[in-house]
C-alpha positions in Angstrom: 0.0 0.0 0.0 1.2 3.4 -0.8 1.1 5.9 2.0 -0.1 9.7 1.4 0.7 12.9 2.5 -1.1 16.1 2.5 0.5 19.1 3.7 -0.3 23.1 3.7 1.9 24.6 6.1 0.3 27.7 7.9 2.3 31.5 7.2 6.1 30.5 8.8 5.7 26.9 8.5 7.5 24.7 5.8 5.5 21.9 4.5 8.5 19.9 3.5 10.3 19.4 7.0 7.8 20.4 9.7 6.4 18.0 11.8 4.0 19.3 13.8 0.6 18.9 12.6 -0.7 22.6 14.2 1.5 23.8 11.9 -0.9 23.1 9.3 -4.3 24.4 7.6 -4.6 21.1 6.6 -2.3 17.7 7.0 -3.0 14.5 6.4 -1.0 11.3 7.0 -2.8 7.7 5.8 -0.4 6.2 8.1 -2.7 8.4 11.1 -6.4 9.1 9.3 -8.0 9.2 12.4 -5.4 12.0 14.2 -4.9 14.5 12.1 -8.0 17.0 10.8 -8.0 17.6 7.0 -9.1 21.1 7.8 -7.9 23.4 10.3 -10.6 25.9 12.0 -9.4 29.0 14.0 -12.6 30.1 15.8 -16.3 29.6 15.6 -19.2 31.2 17.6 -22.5 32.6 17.7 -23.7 35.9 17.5 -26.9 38.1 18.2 -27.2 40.9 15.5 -29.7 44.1 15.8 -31.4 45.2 13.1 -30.0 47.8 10.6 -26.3 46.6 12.4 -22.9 45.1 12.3 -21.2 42.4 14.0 -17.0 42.2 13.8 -14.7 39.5 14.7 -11.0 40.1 15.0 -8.9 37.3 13.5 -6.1 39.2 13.0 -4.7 36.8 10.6 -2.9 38.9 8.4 -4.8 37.6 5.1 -8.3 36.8 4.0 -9.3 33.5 5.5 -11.9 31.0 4.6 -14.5 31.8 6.4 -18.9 30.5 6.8 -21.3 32.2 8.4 -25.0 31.0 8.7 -27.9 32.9 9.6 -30.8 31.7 11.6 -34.1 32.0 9.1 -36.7 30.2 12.2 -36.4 27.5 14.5 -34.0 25.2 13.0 -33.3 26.9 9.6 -30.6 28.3 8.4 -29.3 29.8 5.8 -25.4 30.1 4.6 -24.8 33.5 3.5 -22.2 33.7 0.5 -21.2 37.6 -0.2 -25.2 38.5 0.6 -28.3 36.6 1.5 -31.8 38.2 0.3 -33.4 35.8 2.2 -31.6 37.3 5.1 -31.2 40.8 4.0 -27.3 40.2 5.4 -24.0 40.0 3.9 -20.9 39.2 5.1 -17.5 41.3 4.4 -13.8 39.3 5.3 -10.3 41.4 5.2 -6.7 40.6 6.5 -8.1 41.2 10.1 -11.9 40.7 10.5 -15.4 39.3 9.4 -17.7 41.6 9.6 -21.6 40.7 9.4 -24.4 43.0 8.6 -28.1 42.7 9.7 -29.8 44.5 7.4 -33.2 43.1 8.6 -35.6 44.8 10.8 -35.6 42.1 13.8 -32.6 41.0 15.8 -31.2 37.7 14.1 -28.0 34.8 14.9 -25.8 34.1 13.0 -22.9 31.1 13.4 -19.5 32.0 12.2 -16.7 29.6 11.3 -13.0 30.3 10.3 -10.6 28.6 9.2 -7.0 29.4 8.9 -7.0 28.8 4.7 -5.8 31.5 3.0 -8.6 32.6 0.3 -6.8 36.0 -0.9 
């Protein structure tokens, strides 16, 4: 059996000769499937939006992560916003330092937030 390795090192990392795996946005190792995750997340939470307002969350990262945010549409729907959401009247802005989330509705809404340390741009 062959063995396979996946490696992207995080910013100051080197794929090629380190070995610590939270080093990594994503690692894989056939020899340990079951130790390693394929992708790495920084932070998640939850947050409570007013209407008509924004929500920011410092990552600080230096570049524009991968990042998911879902907003609550009733009970147990939701709805993954992607740039904006009419459904939601929110959108979702990312830099090298925060996601921001707007609310444009006219009740307070959650939303979950994920983010991962994968460089996007």
């Amino acid at each position: 059996m062959t063995k396979t390795v996946f490696k992207v090192a995080l910013p100051g990392y080197r794929a090629d000769t380190d070995t610590n795996p939270d080093h990594f946005a994503v690692y894989y190792d056939s020899d340990e499937p079951d130790e390693n995750v394929l992708i790495k997340e920084k932070e998640r939470g939850t947050v409570q939006i007013n209407a008509s307002s924004w929500a920011e969350i410092n990552h600080n990262l230096g570049y524009v992560p991968l990042a998911f945010v879902l907003g609550r549409l009733s009970g147990d729907k939701w709805s993954l916003l992607a740039g904006d959401s009419s459904e939601l009247t929110a959108y979702i802005e990312l830099s090298t330092t925060k996601l921001r989330i707007w609310n444009g509705g006219t009740s307070q809404r959650t939303f979950k937030y994920y983010i991962f340390y994968d460089q996007v741009l």
